[in-house]
C-alpha positions in Angstrom: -17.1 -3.9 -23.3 -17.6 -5.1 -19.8 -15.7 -6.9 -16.6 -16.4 -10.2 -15.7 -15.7 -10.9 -11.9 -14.1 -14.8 -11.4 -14.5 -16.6 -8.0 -10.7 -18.0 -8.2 -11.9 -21.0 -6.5 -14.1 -22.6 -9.3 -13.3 -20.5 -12.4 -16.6 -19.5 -12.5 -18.4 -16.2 -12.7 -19.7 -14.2 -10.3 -22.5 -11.6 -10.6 -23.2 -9.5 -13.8 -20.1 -8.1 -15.5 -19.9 -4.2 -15.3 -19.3 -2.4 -18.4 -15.9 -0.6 -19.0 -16.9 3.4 -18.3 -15.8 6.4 -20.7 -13.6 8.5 -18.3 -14.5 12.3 -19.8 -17.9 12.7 -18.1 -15.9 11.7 -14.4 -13.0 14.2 -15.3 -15.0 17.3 -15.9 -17.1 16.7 -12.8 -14.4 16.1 -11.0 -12.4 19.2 -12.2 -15.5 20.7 -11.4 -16.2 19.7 -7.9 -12.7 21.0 -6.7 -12.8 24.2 -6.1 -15.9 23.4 -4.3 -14.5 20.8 -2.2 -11.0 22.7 -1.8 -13.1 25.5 0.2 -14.4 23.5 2.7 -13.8 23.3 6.0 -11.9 20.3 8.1 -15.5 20.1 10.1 -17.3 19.2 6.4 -14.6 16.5 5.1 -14.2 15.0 8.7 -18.0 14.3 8.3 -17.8 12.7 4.7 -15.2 10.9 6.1 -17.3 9.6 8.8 -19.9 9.0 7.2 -18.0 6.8 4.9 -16.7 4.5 7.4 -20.2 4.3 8.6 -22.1 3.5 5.5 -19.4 0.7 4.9 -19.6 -0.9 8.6 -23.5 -0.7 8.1 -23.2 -2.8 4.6 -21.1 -5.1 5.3 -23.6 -7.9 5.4 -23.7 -7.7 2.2 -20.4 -6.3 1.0 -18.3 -9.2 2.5 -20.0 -12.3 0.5 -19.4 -10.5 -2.5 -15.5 -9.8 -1.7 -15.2 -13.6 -1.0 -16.9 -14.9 -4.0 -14.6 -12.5 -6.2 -11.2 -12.8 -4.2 -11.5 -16.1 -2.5 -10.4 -15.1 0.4 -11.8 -16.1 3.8 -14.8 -14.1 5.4 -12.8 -13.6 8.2 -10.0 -12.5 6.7 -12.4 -9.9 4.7 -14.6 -8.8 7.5 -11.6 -7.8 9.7 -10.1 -5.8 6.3 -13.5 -4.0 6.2 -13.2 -2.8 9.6 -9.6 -1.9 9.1 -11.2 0.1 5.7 -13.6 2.2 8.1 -10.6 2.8 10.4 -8.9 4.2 8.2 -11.3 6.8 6.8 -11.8 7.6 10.4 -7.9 8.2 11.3 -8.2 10.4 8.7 -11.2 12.3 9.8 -9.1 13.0 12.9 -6.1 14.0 11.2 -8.3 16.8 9.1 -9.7 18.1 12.4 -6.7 17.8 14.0 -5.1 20.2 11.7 -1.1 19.8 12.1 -1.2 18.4 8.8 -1.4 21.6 7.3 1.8 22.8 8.4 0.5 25.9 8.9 3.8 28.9 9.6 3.1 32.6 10.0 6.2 34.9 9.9 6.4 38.5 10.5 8.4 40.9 8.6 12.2 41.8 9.5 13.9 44.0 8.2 16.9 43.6 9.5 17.4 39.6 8.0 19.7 39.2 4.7 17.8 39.4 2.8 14.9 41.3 4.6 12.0 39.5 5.3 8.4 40.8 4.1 5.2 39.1 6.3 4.9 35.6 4.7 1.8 32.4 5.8 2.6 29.2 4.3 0.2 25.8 4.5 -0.2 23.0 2.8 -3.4 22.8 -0.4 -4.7 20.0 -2.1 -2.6 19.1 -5.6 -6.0 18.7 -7.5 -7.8 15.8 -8.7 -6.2 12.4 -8.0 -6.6 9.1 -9.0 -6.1 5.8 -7.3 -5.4 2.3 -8.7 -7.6 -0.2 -6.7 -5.3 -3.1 -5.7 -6.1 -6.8 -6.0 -5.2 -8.5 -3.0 -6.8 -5.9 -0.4 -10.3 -5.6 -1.9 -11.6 -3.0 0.6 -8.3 -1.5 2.3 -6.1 -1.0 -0.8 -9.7 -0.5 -3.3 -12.1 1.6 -3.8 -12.4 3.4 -0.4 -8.7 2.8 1.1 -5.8 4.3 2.2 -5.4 6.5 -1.2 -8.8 7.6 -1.4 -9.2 8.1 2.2 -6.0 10.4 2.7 -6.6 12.3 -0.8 -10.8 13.3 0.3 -9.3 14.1 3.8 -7.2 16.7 1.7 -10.1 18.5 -0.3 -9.1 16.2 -3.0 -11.8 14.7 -5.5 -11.1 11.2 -6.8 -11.3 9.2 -9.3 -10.7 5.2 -8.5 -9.9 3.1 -11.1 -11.5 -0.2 -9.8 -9.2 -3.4 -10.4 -10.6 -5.9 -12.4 -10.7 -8.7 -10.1 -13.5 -7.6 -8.1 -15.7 -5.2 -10.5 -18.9 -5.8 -8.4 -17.6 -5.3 -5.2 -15.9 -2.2 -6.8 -19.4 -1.1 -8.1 -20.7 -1.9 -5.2 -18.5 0.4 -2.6 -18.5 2.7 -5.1 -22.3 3.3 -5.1 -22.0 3.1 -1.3 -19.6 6.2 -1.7 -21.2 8.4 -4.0 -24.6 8.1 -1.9 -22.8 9.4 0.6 -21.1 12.3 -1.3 -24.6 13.6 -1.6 -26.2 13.4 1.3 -23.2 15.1 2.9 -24.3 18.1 0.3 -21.2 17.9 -1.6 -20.7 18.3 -5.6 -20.9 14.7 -7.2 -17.5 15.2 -9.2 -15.6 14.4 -5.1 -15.9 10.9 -6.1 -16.0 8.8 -9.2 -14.9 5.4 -10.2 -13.5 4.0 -13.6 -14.0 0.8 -15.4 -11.1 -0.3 -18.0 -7.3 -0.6 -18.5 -7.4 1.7 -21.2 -9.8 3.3 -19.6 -7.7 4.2 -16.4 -4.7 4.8 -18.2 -6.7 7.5 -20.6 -7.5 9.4 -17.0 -3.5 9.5 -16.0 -2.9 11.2 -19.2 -5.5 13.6 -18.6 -4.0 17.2 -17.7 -7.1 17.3 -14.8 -6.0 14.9 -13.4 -3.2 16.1 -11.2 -1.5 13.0 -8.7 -2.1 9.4 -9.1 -1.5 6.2 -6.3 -0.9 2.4 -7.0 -0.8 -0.2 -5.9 0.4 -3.2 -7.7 3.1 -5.3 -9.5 6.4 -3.8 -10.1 5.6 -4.2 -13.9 2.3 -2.4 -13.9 3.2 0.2 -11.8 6.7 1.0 -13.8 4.9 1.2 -16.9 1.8 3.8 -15.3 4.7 5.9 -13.6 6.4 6.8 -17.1 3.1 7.3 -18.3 2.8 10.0 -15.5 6.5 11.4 -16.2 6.0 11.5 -19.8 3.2 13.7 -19.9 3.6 17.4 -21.4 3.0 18.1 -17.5 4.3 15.5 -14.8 2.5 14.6 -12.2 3.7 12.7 -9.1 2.8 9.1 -8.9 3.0 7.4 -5.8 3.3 3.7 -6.5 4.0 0.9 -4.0 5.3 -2.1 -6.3 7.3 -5.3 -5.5 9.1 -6.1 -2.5 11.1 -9.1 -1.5 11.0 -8.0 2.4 14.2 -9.8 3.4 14.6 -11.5 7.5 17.7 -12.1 9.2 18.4 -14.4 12.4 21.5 -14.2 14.1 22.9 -17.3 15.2 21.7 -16.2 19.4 18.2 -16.2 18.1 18.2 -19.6 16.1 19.5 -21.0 19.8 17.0 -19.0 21.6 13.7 -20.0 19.3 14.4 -22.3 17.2 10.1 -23.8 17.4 9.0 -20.0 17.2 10.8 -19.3 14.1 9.8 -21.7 12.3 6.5 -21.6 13.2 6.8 -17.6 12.6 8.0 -17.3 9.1 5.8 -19.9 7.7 2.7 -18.5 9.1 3.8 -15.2 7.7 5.0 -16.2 4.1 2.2 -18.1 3.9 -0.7 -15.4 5.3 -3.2 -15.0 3.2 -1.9 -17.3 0.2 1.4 -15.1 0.2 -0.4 -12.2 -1.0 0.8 -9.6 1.4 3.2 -7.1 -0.2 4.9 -7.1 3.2 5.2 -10.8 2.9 9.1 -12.1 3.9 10.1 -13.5 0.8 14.1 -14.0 1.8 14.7 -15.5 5.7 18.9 -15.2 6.5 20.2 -18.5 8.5 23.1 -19.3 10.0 24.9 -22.3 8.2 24.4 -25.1 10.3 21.3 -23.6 11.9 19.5 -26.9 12.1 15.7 -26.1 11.3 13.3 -28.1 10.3 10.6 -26.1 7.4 9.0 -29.2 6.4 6.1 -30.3 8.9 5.2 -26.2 9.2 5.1 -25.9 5.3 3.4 -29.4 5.2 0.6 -28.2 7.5 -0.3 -24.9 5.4 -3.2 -26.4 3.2 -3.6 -24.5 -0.8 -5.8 -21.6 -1.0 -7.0 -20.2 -4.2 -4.8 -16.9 -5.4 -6.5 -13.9 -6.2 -7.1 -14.4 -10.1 -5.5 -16.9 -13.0 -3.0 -14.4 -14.2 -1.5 -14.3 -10.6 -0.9 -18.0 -10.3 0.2 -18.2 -13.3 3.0 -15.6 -13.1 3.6 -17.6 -9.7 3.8 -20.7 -11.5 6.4 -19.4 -13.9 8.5 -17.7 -11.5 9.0 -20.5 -9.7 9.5 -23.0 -12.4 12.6 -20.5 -13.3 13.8 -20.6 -9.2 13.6 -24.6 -8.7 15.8 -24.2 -12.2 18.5 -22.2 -10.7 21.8 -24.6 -9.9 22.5 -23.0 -6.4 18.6 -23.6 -5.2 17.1 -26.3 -4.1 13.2 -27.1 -3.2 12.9 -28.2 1.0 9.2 -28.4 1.8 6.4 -28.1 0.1 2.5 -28.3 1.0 -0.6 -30.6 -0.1 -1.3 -30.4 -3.7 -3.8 -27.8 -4.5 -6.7 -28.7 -6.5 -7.1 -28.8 -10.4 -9.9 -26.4 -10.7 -10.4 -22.4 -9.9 -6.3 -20.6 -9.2 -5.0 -22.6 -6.6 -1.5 -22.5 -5.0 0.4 -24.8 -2.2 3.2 -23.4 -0.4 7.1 -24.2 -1.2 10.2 -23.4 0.9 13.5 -23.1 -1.1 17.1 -22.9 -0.2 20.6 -21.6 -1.3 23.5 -19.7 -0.2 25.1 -16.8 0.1 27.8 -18.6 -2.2 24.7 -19.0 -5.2 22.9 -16.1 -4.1 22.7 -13.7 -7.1 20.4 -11.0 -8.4 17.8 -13.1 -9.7 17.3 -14.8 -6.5 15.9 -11.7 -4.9 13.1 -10.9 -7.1 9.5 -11.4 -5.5 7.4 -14.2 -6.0 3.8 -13.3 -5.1 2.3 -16.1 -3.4 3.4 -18.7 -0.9 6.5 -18.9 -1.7 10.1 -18.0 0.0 13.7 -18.3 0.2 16.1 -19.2 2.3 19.6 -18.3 2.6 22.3 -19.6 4.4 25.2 -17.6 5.4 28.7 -18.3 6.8 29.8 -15.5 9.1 28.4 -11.8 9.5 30.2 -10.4 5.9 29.2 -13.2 4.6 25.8 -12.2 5.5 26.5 -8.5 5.0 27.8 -8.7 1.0 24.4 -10.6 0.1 22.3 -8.1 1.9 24.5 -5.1 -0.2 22.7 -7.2 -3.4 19.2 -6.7 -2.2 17.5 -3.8 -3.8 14.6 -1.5 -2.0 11.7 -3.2 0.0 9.0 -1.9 2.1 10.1 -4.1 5.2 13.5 -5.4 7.1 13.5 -8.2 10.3 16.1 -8.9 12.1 15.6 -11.4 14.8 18.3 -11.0 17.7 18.5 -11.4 21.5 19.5 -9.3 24.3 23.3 -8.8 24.6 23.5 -10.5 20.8 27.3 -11.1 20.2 26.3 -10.2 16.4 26.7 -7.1 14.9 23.3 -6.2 15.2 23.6 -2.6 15.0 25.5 -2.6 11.8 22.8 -4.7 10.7 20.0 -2.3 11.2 21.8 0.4 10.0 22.1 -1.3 6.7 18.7 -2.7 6.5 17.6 0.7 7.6 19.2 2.1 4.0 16.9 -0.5 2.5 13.5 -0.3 4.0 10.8 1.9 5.5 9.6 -0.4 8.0 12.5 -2.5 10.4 11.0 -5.1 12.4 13.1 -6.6 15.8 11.8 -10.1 16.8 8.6 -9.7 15.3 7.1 -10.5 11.3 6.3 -7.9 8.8 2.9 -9.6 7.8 0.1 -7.1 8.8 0.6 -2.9 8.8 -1.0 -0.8 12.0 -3.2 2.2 10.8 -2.0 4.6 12.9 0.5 8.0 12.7 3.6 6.4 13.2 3.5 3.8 10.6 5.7 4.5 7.5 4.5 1.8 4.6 6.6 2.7 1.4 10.8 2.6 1.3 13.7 2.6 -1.8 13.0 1.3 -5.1 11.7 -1.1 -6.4 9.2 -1.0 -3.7 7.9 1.9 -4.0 8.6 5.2 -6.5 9.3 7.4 -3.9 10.5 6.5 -0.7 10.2 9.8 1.1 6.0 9.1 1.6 4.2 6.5 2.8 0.5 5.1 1.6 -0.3 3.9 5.5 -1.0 6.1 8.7 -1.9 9.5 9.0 1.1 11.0 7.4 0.3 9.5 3.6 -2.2 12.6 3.5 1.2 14.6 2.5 1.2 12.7 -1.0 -1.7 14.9 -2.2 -0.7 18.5 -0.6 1.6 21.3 -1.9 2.6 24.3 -0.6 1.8 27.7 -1.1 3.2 30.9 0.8 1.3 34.1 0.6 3.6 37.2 1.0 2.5 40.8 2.0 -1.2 39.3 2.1 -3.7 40.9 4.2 -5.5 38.6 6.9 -8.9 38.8 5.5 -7.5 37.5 1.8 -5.6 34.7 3.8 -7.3 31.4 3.8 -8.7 30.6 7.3 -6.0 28.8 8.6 -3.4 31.3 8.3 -6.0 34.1 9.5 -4.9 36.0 12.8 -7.9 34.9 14.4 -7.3 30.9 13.4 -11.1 30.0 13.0 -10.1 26.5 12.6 -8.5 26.2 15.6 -5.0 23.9 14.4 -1.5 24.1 15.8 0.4 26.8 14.0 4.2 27.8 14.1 4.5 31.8 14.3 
């Protein structure tokens, strides 16, 4: 059996399909490799990490064409999402040398504490080996050398990738890219390999070596891998980001203020890359009355192929079943998108908080959003108490806003792990602040985040050693701290 990549703008084929890989031979080396790898220092994986982002700036000549002909997404788009790809591998080279990760704490022994106290060092160690779902609609920074796989080598982590069918040779590709580099960096080839296959990928979560898994994917998909993770003889943690409807508010101040840049604002952003942003706002709060005009903005957004037939299809459905809903109704659409390849125009519906029900707030990935119009503020407030988990929150406002905007971040707050003021949630920095994850359905657990230097902490555990003596300690918790990281003693 083998993968057939799909340019989504013709339908046709693109390159040679890549067969479907047995997963056994990739477990045992990568059981293998981590004891290896665990015992290295920061100095070693920064340097792998390094050199990772460097091999992929130096290919991507040839990288980039391929990722277009498989996603159909722009070059542009895809040679600025490379670039964030090799930033990312170097954020976390810093973060390993850095060293507060580790959350390294030394404690002497008292006595006198109820109960007494013997000498205890506690850090942080790699779970094990981990594998990582590619993700469609990122092809490099959500793939094969992302976010998961960056974070889980900067641990001491081997992984395994399963590759995502839509783009098997650029998957291949990468992933040959990678493993060259695993060796000349003089490291055991088990660190990092890459799986073909459904089955294939879901054989590898069952296996006991295998010990933490990340996604990132539809809420369907990712549900059904995440009981396969919790149903095995031994769980394992699975960190999957899923759907997210991403709701907006404007206060009645703003509308006044901005009226032009809001409009023009949301429809870039539910439109940004075909809709296919997991951050994309797929519900936009209005006052009643608010007097915006969608239609010219959602007229001007020409179609652009989605990232494979089975994702404008489910598009396609879902919103056959939202135009049916009695309360909604359809207020701008864009050009008609051609016959051939898995094409999409964007649509703007509407309803209110009077019709707004459950259903409405389920994600529709693509270029596609909701509005909803509300009366007063608990008007607004009881349809917000209906929305479930998301990864982001906006609220747009203005200074000295007669609306209760506090109140209103405080509950969007309880409903997200990233609240944007005046801004739109398309687009997610790489850096040590950023929190990318939040409540269910968005993500299966909201206390970690798969952006930004703290998503390392998805693949660490700790350990405390008690009564050790300093030369048995790992080197971090040594006396003399050879690696030189921020401890608490």
């Amino acid at each position: 059996m083998s993968i057939q990549g799909i340019d989504p703008r013709t339908g046709s084929p693109v390159g040679a399909p890549v067969p479907v890989t047995p997963p056994e031979p990739l477990l045992a080396a990568a059981a293998g490799a981590f004891g290896v790898f665990k015992a290295t220092t920061p100095g070693v994986r920064a340097e792998l990490l390094t050199l990772l982002a460097d091999r992929l700036d130096a290919a991507a000549s040839s990288l980039v064409p391929l990722a277009v002909a498989e996603s159909g997404l722009p070059e542009a788009r895809l040679t600025g999402e490379l670039a964030r790809t090799s930033a990312q591998l170097r954020l976390f080279a810093s973060v390993v040398t850095e060293g507060a990760y580790l959350e390294a704490i030394l404690e002497d022994a008292d006595p006198s504490a109820t109960p007494p106290r013997p000498v205890l060092a506690r850090w942080l160690e790699p779970v094990g080996p981990v594998l990582v779902y590619a993700a469609s609609n990122f092809p490099f920074a959500f793939s094969v050398l992302g976010g998961d796989t960056a974070s889980a080598l900067a641990t001491g982590a081997p992984v395994l990738v399963k590759a995502h069918g839509s783009h098997p040779g650029l998957s291949a590709a990468v992933a040959a890219l990678a493993s060259a580099a695993v060796a000349d960096a003089g490291l055991p080839a088990g660190v990092f390999g890459i799986v073909f296959g459904d089955d294939e990928g879901v054989t590898a979560l069952k296996d006991p070596r295998v010990k933490a898994a990340g996604f990132t994917g539809s809420t369907t998909g990712g549900r059904f891998l995440f009981d396969v993770a919790s149903s095995r003889s031994d769980p394992i943690p699975f960190f999957g980001e899923l759907g997210s409807i991403n709701p907006a508010v404007v206060t009645p101040a703003a509308v006044a203020a901005r009226p032009d840049e809001i409009v023009s604002g949301f429809v870039g952003s539910f439109t940004l890359g075909a809709g296919q942003f997991c951050t994309k706002p797929g519900l936009l709060f209005l006052p009643a009355g608010h007097g915006l005009s969608f239609g010219p903005a959602v007229a001007a957004v020409a179609p652009a192929p989605m990232l494979n037939a089975r994702i404008a299809d489910q598009l396609a459905s879902g919103l056959t079943d939202l135009s049916s809903h009695p309360g909604v109704a359809e207020v701008a659409s864009g050009p008609d998108a051609p016959a051939e390849g898995s094409w999409a125009s964007p649509r703007l519906f509407i309803t209110s908080t009077d019709a707004f029900d459950p259903s409405l707030t389920e994600e529709h990935f693509g270029p596609a959003a909701l509005i909803v119009e509300y009366q007063d503020e608990n008007d607004l407030f009881a349809a917000l108490s209906t929305i479930e988990g998301s990864l982001t929150a906006t609220v747009h406002g203005e200074p000295g806003d007669p609306f209760p905007v506090a109140r209103l971040l405080s509950v969007l707050s309880d409903r997200a792990g990233r609240v944007v003021w005046n801004g739109w949630p398309t687009g997610v920095a790489v850096s040590w602040a950023m929190s990318h994850g939040g409540p269910w359905p968005s993500t299966t657990n909201s206390a970690h985040t798969s952006v930004g230097a703290t998503a390392i902490r998805r693949w660490l555990r700790p350990v405390t050693f008690q009564s050790m003596p300093d030369d048995l300690l790992p080197p971090a918790l040594q006396a003399a701290n050879p690696w030189k990281i921020p401890r608490r003693e």
